[in-house]
C-alpha positions in Angstrom: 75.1 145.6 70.8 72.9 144.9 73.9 72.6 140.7 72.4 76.4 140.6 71.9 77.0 142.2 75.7 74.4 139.5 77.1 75.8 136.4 74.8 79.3 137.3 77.0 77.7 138.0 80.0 76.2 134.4 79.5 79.6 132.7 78.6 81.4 134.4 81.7 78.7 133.1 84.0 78.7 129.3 82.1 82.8 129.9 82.7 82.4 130.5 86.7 80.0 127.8 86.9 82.4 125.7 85.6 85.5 126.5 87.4 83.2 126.7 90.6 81.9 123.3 90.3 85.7 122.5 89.3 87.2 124.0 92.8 83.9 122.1 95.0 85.2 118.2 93.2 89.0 119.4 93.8 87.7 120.4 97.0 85.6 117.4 98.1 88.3 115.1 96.8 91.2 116.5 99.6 88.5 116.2 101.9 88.1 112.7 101.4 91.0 111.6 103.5 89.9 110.7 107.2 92.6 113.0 108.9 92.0 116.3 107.0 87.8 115.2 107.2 88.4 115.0 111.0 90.2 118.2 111.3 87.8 119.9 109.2 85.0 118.8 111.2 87.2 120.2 114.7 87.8 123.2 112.8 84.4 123.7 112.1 82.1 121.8 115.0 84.1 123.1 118.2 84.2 126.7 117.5 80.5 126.4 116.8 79.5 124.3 119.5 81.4 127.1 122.2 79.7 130.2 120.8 76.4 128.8 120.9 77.2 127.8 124.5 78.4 131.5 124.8 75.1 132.6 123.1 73.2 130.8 126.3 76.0 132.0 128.5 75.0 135.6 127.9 71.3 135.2 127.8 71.8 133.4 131.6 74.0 135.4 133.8 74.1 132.7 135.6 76.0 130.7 133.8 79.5 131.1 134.5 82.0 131.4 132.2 84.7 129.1 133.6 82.8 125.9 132.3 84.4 127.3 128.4 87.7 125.8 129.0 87.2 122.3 129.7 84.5 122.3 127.7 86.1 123.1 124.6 89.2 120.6 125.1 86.9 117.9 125.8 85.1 118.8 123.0 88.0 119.0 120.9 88.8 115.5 122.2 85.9 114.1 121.1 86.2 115.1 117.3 89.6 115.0 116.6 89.4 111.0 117.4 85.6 110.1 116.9 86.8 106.5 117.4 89.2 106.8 120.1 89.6 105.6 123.4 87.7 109.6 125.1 85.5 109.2 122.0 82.5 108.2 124.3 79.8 110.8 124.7 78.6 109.3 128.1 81.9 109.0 129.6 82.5 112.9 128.3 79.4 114.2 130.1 80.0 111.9 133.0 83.5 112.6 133.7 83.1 117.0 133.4 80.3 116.6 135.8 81.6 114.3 138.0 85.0 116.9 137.9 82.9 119.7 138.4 81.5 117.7 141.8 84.4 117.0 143.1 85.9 120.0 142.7 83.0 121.8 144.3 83.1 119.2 147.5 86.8 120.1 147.8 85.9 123.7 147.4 83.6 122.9 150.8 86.2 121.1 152.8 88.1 123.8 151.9 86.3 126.7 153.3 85.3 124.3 156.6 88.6 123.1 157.2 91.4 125.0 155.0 92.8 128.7 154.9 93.2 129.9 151.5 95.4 132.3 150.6 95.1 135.7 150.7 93.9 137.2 147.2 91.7 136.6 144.3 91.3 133.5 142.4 93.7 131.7 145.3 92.7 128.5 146.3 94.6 126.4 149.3 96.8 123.8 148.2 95.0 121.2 150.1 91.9 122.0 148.1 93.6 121.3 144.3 95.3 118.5 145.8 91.9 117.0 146.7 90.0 117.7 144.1 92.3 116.2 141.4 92.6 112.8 143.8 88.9 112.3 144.1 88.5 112.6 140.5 90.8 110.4 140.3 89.5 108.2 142.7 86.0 107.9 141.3 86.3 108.1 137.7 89.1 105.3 137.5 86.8 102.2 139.0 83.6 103.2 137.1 85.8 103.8 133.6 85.0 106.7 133.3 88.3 108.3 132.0 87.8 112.0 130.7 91.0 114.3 130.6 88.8 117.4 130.8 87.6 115.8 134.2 90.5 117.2 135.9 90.5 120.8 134.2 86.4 121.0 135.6 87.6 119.7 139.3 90.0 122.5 139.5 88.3 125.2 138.0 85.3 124.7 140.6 87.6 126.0 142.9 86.9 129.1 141.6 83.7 129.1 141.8 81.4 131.5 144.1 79.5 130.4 146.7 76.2 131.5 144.9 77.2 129.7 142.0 78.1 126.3 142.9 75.2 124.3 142.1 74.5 126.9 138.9 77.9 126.0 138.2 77.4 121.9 138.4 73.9 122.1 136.4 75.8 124.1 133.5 78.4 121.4 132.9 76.2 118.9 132.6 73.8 120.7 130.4 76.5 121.9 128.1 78.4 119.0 127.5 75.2 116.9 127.1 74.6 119.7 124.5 78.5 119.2 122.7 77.6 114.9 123.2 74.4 115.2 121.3 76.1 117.0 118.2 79.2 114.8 118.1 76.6 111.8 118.0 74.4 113.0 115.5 77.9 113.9 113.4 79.6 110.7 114.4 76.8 108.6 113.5 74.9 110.4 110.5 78.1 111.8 108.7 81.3 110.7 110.0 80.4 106.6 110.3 78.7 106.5 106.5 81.2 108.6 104.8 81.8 106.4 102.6 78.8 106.6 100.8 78.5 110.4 101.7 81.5 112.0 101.0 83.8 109.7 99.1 82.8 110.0 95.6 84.0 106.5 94.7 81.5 104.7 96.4 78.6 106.3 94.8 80.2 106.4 90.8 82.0 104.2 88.5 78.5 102.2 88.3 78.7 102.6 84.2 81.5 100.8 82.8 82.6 101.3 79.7 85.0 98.7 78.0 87.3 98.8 75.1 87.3 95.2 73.3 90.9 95.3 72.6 93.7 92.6 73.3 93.2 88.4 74.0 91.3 89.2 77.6 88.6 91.6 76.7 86.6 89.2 77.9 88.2 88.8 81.5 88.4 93.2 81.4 84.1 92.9 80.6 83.4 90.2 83.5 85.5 92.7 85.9 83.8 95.8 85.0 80.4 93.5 85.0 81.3 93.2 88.5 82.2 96.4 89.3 78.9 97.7 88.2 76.7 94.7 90.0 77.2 96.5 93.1 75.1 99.2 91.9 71.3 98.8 91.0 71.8 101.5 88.1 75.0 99.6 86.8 75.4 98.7 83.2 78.1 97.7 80.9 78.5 98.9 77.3 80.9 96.9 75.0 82.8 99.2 72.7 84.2 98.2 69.1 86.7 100.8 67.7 86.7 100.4 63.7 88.8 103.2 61.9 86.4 102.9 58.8 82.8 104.7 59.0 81.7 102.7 56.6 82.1 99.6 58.4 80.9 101.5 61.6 77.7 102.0 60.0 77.2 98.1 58.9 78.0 96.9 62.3 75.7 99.1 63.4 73.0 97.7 61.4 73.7 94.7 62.2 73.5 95.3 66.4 69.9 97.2 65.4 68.8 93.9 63.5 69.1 95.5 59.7 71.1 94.0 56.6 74.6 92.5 57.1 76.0 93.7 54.1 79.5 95.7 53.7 80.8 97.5 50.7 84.3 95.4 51.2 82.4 91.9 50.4 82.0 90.5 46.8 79.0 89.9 44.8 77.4 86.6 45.6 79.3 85.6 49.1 77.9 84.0 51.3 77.1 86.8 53.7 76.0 84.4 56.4 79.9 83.1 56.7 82.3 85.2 55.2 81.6 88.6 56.2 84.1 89.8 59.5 81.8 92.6 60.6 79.4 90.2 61.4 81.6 87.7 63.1 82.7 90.5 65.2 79.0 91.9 66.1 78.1 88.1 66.9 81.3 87.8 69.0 80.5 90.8 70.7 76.7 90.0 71.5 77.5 86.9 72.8 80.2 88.3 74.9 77.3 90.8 76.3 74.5 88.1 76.5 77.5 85.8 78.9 78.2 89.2 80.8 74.4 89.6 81.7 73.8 85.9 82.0 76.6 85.6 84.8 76.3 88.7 86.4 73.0 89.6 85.7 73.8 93.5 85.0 72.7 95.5 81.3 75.2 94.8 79.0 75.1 96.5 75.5 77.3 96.7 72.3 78.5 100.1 70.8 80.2 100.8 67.1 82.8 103.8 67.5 84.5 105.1 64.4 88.1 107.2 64.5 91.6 106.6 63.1 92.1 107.7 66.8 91.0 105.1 69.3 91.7 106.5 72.1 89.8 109.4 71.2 87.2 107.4 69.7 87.0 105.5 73.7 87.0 108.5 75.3 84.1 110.2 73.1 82.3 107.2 73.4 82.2 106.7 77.1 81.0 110.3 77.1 78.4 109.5 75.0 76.8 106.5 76.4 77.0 108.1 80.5 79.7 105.5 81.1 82.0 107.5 84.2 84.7 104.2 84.5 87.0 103.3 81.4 87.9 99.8 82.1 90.3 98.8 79.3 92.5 95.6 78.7 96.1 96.0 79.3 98.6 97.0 76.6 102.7 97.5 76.7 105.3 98.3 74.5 108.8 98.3 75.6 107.9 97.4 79.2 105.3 100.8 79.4 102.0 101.3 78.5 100.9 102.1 75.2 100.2 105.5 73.7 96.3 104.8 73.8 96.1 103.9 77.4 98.3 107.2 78.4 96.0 109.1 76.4 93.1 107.8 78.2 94.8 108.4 81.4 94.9 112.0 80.5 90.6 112.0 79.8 87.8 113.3 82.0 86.7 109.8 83.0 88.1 107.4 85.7 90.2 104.4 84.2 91.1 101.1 85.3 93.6 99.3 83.2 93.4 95.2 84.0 95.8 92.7 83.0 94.7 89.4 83.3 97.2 86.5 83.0 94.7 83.5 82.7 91.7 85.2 81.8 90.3 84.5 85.1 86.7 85.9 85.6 86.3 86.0 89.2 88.3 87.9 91.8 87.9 86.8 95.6 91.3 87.4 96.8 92.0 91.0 96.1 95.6 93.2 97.1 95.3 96.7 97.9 98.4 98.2 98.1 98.4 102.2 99.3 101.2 104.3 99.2 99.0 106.9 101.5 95.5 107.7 102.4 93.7 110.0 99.4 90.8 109.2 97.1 92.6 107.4 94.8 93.4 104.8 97.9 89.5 105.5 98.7 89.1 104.4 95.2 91.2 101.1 94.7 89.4 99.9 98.4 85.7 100.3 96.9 86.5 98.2 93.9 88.5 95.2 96.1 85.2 95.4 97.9 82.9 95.4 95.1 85.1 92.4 93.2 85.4 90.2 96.3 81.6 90.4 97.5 80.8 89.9 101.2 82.1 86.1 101.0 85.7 87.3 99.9 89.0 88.1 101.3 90.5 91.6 101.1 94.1 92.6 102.2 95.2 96.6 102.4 99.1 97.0 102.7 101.8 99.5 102.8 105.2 99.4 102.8 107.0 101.9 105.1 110.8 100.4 103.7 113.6 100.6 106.8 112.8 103.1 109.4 109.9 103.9 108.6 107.2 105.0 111.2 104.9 101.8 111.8 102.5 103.2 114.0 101.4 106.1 111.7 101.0 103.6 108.8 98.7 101.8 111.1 96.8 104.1 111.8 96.1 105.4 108.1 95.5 102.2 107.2 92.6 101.6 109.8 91.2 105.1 109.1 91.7 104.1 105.6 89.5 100.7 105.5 87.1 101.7 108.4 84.5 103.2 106.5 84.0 100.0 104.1 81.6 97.3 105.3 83.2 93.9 105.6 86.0 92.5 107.4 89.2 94.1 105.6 92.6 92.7 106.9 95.3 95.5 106.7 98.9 94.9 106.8 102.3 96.8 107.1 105.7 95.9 105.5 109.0 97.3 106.6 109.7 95.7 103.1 110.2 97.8 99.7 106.7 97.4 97.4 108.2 95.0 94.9 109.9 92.9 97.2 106.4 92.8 99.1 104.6 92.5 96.1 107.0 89.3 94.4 106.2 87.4 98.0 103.0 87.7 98.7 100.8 89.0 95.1 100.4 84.9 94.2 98.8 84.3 96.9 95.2 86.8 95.7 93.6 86.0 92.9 93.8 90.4 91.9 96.2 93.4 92.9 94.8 96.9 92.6 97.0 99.7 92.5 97.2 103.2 91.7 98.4 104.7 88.4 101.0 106.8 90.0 100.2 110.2 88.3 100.8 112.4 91.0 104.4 111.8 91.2 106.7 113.8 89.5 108.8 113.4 86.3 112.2 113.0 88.6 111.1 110.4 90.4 109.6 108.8 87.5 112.5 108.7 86.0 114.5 107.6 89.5 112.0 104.8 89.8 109.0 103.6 87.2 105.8 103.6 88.3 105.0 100.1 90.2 103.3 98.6 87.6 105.8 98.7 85.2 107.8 96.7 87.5 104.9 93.6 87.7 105.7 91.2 84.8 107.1 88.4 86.8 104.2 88.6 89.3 101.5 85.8 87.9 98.6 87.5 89.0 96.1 89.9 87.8 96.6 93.6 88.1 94.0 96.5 88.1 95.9 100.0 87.4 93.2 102.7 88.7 93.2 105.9 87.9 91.3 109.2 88.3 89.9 111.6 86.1 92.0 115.5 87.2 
């Protein structure tokens, strides 16, 4: 009784490992986007950042308690736009010091020259107007532009006599403090988080791919490419037979044993007449032109299954393949059964139809509907495919009225992170009107599979790349694994 009590002690722990590391991908992929990475980071860095100040606050009495306000806006200005026009650690410890000065030489003209008002925490009128206008005044011609400059200058006002120069040396020492975090962050996290946080950059380096359709071929010199950029990459070439039987000659035949099959005759000539070994040699030539060209691993597998997309799916599990890149298949204007069902698998997909069988990509298309790690996704591959030489476009289309300024802006938080020059564009255009002008003019278009939308407006309006056939250029349909 004690065994059977451990044995589901054991499967409930396996179970909330499981679901655990399910939650932290789910998890990791929202946080992917720049925006909610951004917030995060505010959410996380600026509430930190003030109660350690705090902690040194009450271990000096000294330190006085009004440098928290502008300190925390100014630090919230830093990380909620690390890129920005106030993102400048310099200028942010510069511009609260120089505030704090100014408002403490106003706070002296004040006392020499003014008559504050009666009351605590009253300043003269004179003395705010001042202090602001020599902030002003200074910080404009040396460029030094810090909003929190301002909040520092007017807040010295308050200061005590005893305090003033305690006052001055705490800004500067607490916002060099807040600048030398937001640089490490900025610079060690934030700038490389491409290759830090966005899983996409760091997977899809084993490609497996399905030898189906007349551009297999074209599909295996993509995903060849694909996994060049990688040192680990490799290609495996899959054959799907439904017959064991012939699964196990073709194997022998890849592992250098007898070419024989139980389907041939007596006496044939083995050499010529046997298909199972026309397809292994098709196949191995196919590999040895992969490595050749590209110069990444590139093997043959034998899968058996009346099922192929089951078989494709096992088999990429199998061989540590993590990207399914399959030829494309329609029937009736969609995509066939087997590429749904692989859609619906644990491994990322790309589906590629080629129109000429073209085997290099240096003009790639990457239109986003919005910023998520799908979009993260289709922007590592158009970089990976068009190498450092190529050309790489990143579009949306916001359609009439839409807000151009906030598509901007994803789109440059969107492409920032990838080396390389990346144009980006905005069309007040629908996607297949944009897409019928301008898709001839790159040599690839990669989009996303569209399986987050709903069935309603699936059924208002078909995924984009069923509406592609009178575009003469090749498509990549990515997709990944939920």
């Amino acid at each position: 009784m004690f065994d059977e009590f451990a044995r589901r002690i054991r499967t409930l722990l396996r179970r909330l490992r499981r679901a655990e590391r399910r939650e932290l991908r789910e998890f990791r992929r929202w946080a992917e986007t720049t925006d909610r990475l951004v917030h995060l980071s505010v959410l996380v860095f600026v509430p930190l950042l003030i109660g350690l100040v705090t902690l040194l606050s009450n271990a000096v009495p000294a330190l006085s308690f009004l440098l928290f306000p502008p300190l925390a806006s100014g630090s919230y200005t830093l990380f909620v736009d690390p890129r920005g026009k106030y993102a400048d650690p310099g200028q942010f410890v510069a511009g609260l010091t120089i505030g704090a000065a100014c408002g403490l030489g106003a706070l002296w003209v004040s006392s020499a020259f003014l008559t504050a008002p009666a009351g605590q925490f009253r300043v003269a009128a004179g003395a705010a107007v001042l202090a602001t206008l020599t902030t002003g005044l200074i910080t404009w011609p040396f460029d030094i532009e810090e909003p929190s400059a301002y909040s520092t200058a007017l807040l010295a006002l308050l200061v005590q006599p005893a305090q003033r120069l305690t006052f001055l040396g705490s800004i500067f020492l607490a916002s060099s403090l807040v600048a030398v975090v937001f640089v490490v962050w900025r610079n060690r996290f934030y700038d490389r988080r491409a290759t830090v946080l966005y899983e996409s950059t760091t997977g899809d380096d084993h490609v497996l791919v399905p030898m189906r359709g007349d551009h297999a071929h074209a599909t295996a010199m993509l995903a060849a490419r694909l996994a060049a950029a990688h040192e680990a990459g490799k290609v495996v070439l899959l054959d799907i037979v439904a017959d064991t039987d012939a699964a196990e000659a073709e194997r022998a035949m890849l592992n250098g044993g007898v070419a024989a099959t139980d389907t041939e005759p007596d006496g044939a000539d083995r050499e010529g007449s046997d298909p199972h070994r026309e397809r292994v040699e098709r196949l191995e030539s196919r590999a040895a032109t992969v490595e050749t060209r590209v110069g990444v691993p590139c093997q043959v597998v034998v899968a058996a299954g009346e099922d192929p997309a089951v078989a494709t799916l096992q088999a990429a599990e199998s061989t540590n393949c993590d990207l399914i890149a399959a030829p494309y298949e329609s029937e009736h204007g969609a995509l066939t059964a087997y590429l749904r069902q692989l859609f619906r698998g644990r491994s990322d997909v790309l589906v590629h139809r080629s129109r000429n069988g073209r085997t290099r990509w240096r003009r790639v298309l990457v239109p986003v509907r919005r910023a998520s790690d799908v979009a993260h996704h289709m922007v590592d591959f158009a970089v990976r495919l068009a190498g450092a030489s190529g050309r790489i476009a990143v579009a949306t289309c916001i359609g009439e009225g839409g807000d151009r300024r906030r598509a901007e802006s994803m789109l440059a938080d969107l492409v920032e992170p990838f080396a390389g020059g990346i144009e980006t564009r905005v069309s007040g255009a629908d996607i297949h009107s944009f897409l019928a002008g301008t898709a001839e003019a790159y040599d690839l278009v990669v989009i996303g599979a569209s399986r987050d939308r709903s069935a309603a407006s699936r059924l208002v309006a078909p995924p984009t790349f069923e509406r592609l056939d009178d575009i003469e250029t090749d498509v990549a349909i990515v997709d990944r694994s939920r």
